[in-house]
C-alpha positions in Angstrom: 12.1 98.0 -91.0 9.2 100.7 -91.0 7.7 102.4 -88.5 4.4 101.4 -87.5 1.3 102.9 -85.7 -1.2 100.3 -84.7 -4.2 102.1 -84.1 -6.8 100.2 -81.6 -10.7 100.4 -80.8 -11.1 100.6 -77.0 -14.7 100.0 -76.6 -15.6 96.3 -75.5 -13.0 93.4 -75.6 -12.2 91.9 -78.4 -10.3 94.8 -80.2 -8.1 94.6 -77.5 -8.2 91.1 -77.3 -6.7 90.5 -81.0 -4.4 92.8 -79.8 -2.6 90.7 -77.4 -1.3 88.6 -80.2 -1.4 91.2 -82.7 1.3 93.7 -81.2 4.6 91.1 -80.7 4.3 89.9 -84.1 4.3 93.6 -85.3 7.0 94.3 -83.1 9.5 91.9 -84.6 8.5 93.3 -88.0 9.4 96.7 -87.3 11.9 99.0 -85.9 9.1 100.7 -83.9 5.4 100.4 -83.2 3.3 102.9 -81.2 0.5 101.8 -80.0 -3.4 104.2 -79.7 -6.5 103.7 -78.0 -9.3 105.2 -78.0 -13.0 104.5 -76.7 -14.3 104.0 -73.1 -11.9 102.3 -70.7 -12.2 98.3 -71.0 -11.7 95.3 -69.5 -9.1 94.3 -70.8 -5.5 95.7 -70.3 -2.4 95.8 -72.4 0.9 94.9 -71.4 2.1 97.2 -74.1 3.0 100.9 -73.5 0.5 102.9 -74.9 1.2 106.1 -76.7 -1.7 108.0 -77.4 -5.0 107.4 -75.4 -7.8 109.2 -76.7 -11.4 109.9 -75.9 -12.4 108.9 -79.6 -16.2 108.0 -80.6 -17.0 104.6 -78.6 -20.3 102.6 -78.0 -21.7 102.3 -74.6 -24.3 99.1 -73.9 -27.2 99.9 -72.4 -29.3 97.1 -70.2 -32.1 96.2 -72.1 -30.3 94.4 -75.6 -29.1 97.4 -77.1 -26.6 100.4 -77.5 -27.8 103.1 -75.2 -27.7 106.4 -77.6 -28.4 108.9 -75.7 -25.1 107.6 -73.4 -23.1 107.1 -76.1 -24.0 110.8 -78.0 -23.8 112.2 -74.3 -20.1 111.1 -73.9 -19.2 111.9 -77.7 -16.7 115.7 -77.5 -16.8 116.5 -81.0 -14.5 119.2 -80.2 -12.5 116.8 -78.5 -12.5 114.4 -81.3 -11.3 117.4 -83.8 -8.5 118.4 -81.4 -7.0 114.5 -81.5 -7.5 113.8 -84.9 -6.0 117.4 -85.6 -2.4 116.6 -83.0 -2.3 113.0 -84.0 1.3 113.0 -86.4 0.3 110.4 -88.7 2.5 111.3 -91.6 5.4 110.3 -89.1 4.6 106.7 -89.7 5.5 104.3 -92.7 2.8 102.4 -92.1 -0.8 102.9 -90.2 -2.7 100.0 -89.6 -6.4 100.3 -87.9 -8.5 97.8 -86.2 -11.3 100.3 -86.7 -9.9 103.0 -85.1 -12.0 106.6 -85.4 -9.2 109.3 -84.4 -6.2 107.9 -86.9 -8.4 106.8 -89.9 -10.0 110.4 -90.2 -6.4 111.9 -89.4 -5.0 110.2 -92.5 -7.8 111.2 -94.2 -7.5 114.4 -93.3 -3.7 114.5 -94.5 -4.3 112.0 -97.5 -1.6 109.1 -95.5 -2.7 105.5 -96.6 -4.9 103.8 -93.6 -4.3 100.1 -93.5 -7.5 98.5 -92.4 -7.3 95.4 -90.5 -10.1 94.3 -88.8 -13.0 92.4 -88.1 -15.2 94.8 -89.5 -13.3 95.0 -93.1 -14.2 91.7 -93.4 -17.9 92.1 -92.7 -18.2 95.3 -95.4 -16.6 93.1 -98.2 -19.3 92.3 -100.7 -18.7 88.8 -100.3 -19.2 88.2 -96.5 -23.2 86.9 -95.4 -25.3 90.1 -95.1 -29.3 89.8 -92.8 -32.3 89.4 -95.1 -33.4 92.9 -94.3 -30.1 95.0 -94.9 -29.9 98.0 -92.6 -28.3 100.9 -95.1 -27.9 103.0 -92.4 -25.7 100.7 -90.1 -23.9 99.7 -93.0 -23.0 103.5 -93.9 -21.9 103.9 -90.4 -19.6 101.1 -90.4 -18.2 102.1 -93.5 -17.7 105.8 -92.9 -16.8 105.5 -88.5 -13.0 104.8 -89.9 -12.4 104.9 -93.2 -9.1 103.2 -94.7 -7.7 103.0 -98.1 -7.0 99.5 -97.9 -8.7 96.5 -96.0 -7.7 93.1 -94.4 -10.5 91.4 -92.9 -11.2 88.7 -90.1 -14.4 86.8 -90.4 -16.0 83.4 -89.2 -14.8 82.0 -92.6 -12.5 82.7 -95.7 -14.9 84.4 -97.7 -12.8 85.8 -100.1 -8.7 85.4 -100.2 -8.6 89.0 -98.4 -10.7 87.8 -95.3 -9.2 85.7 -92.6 -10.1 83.3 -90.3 -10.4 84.9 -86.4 -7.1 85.3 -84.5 -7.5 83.4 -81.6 -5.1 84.4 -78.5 -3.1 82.0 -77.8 -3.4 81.9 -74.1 -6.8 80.5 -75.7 -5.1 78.1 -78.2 -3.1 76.7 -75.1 -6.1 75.5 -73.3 -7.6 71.8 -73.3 -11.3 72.3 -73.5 -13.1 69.9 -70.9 -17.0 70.2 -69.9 -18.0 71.1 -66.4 -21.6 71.1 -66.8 -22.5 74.5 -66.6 -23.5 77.0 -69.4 -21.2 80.8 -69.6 -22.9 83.8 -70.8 -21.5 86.9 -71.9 -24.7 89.6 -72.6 -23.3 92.7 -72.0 -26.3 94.5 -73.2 -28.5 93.1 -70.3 -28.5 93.4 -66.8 -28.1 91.4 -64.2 -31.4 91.1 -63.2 -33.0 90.7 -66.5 -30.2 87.6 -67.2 -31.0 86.4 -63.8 -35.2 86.2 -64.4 -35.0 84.5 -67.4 -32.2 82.3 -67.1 -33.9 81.0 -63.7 -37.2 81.1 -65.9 -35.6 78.7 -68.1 -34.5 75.9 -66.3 -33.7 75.0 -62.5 -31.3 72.4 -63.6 -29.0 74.5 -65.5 -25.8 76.4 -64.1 -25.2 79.4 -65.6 -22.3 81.4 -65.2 -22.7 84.8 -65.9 -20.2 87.5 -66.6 -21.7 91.4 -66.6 -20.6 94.6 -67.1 -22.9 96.1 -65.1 -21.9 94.0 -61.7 -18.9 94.5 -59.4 -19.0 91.9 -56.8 -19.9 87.8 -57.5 -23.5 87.0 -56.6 -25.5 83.6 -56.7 -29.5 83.4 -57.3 -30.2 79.7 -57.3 -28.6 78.0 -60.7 -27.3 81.3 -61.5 -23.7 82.6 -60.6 -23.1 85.9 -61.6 -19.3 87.7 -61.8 -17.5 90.7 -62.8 -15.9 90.5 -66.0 -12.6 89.3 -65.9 -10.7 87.9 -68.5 -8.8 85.5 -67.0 -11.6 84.1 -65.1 -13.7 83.9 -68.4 -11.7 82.0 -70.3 -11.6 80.0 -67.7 -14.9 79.3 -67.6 -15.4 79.2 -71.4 -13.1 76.3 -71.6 -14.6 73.9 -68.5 -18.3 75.0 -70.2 -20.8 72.5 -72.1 -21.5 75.6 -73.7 -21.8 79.4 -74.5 -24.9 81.6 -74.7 -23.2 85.4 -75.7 -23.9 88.9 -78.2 -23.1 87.9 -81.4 -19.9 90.1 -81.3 -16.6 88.0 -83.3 -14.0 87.0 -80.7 -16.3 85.2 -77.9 -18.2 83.8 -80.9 -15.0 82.7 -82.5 -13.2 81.4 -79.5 -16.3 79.4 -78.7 -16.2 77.5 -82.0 -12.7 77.0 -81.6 -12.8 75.3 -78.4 -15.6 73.3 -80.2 -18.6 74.4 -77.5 -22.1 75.1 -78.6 -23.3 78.1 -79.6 -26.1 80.5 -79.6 -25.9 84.1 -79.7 -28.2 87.3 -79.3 -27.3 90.0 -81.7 -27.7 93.4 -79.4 -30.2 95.3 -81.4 -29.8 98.5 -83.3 -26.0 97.1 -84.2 -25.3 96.6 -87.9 -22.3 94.4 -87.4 -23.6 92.3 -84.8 -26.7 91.5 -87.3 -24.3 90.7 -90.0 -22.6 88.6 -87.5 -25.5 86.6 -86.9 -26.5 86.1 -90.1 -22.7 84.6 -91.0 -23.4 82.2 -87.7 -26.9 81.0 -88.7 -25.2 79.9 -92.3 -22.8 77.8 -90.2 -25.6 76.1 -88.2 -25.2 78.2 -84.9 -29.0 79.2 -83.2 -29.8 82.7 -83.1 -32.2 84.3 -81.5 -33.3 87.8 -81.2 -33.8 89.0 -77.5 -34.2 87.0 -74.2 -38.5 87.0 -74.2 -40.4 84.4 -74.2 -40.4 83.0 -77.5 -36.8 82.8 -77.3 -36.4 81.4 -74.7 -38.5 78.6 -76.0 -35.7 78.2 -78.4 -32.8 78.3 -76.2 -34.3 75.6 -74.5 -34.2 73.1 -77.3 -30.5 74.2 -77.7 -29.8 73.1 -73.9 -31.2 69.4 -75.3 -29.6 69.2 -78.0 -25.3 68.7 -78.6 -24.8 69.9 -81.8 -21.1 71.2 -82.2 -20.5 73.6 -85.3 -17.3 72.4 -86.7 -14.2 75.2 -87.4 -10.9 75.1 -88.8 -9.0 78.5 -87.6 -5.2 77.9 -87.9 -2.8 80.6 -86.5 -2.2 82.3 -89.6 -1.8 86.0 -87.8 1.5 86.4 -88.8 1.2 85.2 -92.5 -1.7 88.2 -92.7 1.0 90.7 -90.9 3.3 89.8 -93.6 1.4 90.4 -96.9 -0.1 93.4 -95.6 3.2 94.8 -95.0 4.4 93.5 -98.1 1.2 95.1 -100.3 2.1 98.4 -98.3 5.7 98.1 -99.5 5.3 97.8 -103.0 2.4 100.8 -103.1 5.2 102.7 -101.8 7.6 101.8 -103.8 5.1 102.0 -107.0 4.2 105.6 -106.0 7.7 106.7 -105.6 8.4 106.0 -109.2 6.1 108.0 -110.5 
């Protein structure tokens, strides 16, 4: 059984998220698997022990629908980053597998070791996954180049191509029976609470909102609005008693949404390539998009609050079929190469 290092993305949720379902399943495939992280600290925690945690290159949100750059450029050590790729022993490993992982992609390509890609963004990069009308080269070249692999398995909103897979969805969330409570959850972690709070309130007196924000660390009410600390537990919770879900255009909310069959609409944070892609794959499936929270938006996300209409998914747990091919495609490489 080979030795594994599953490399992890830190920053926001979902990489860790996948994670959770991710790591036991590579566990019983292997006769060890070390786990890295790298990125800001998030919200969510795993009940893994975690070898290496590095600083990496993360993202940090900013408050007004976008990435804040000059935060995220200010925390990036490039020295720092150099020195981890640099110690990182990759070439003890059979196998390296990335969910789009900075610090181990560059280290195997620093010491030419194959870098298994497998991750929501492989999926996204493939030629045959939905691209925006007005393709951002730039973004796209970032994506591509931020953790380079030598091979790619991909998770998108649908099979696009027999390579991409349908989202893993945790199974604490497959356990749940979705029921609907009345009220609406947002997740915008790009906004702050008091720019959610004015225009949610601006939009309608009748609905109840449940907000979850980064940027908040005590609950809070302001009329229809109910605004918590992020906490996974008490998300999920809400996401499954809501009528409906109102988040960034990021993949697992998104995904888990559809799965529990709640309406959707989703606000890609600006200056984010993948985000925009992500849209564009959830506005060919019928889900609402909308650009920012002003007031032409809003106009929109009002009609959505009128309306029921339920985009229809099919995403079987197929997380361990994936596991298995990958580690089957990595077996016979090796055993190619070492014949020649």
């Amino acid at each position: 059984m080979p030795r594994i290092l599953y490399a992890i993305q830190g920053t926001g949720n979902g990489h860790l998220s996948r994670a959770l379902d991710i790591v036991p399943l590579l566990q019983a495939r292997a006769s060890r698997v070390d786990l890295l992280v790298s990125g800001p600290p998030a919200d969510v925690q795993l009940p893994f022990e975690v070898r290496y945690r590095y600083h990496g290159m993360g993202f940090i949100f900013g408050k007004k629908g976008g990435i804040n750059f000059l935060k995220t450029f200010w925390q990036l050590n490039s020295a720092a980053f150099v020195r981890e790729m640099r110690q990182l022993p990759v070439e003890s490993y059979d196998v390296v597998i990335n969910d789009f992982e900075p610090v181990s992609a560059w280290a195997c390509r620093l010491r030419e070791v194959p870098c298994v890609a497998l991750s929501h963004q492989s999926a996204v990069l493939h030629d045959a996954a939905p691209r925006p009308k007005d393709d951002d080269i730039v973004g796209r070249a970032v994506l591509r180049h931020y953790a380079p692999s030598t091979q790619q398995f991909g998770f998108h909103f649908q099979r696009y191509e027999p390579r991409i897979s349908t989202p893993v969805i945790r199974q604490q969330v497959r356990a749940l029976t979705p029921q609907n409570h009345g009220h609406y959850t947002v997740y915008l972690p790009a906004f702050d609470e008091e720019t959610l709070v004015k225009r949610l309130r601006y939009l309608s007196r009748d609905v109840r909102w449940e907000v979850f924000s980064k940027h908040s660390q005590q609950e809070s009410e302001y009329g229809n609005v109910r605004v918590r600390p992020v906490s996974g537990t008490a998300f999920t919770d809400s996401l499954a008693r809501s009528a409906g879900v109102l988040c960034g255009a990021g993949f697992e909310t998104p995904a888990e949404a559809l799965y529990l069959g709640k309406k959707l609409l989703v606000v890609p944070m600006r200056n984010q390539y993948e985000q925009t892609c992500n849209a564009a794959a959830l506005s060919q499936m019928g889900v609402p998009v909308v650009k920012n929270l002003k007031d032409k938006s809003l106009a929109i996300i009002d009609q959505w609050l009128q309306q029921d209409t339920v985009i229809p998914v099919e995403y079987p747990d197929e997380t361990g079929a994936v596991l298995d091919n990958l580690l089957a495609e990595v077996s016979s490489q090796k055993a190619l190469a070492s014949r020649f």
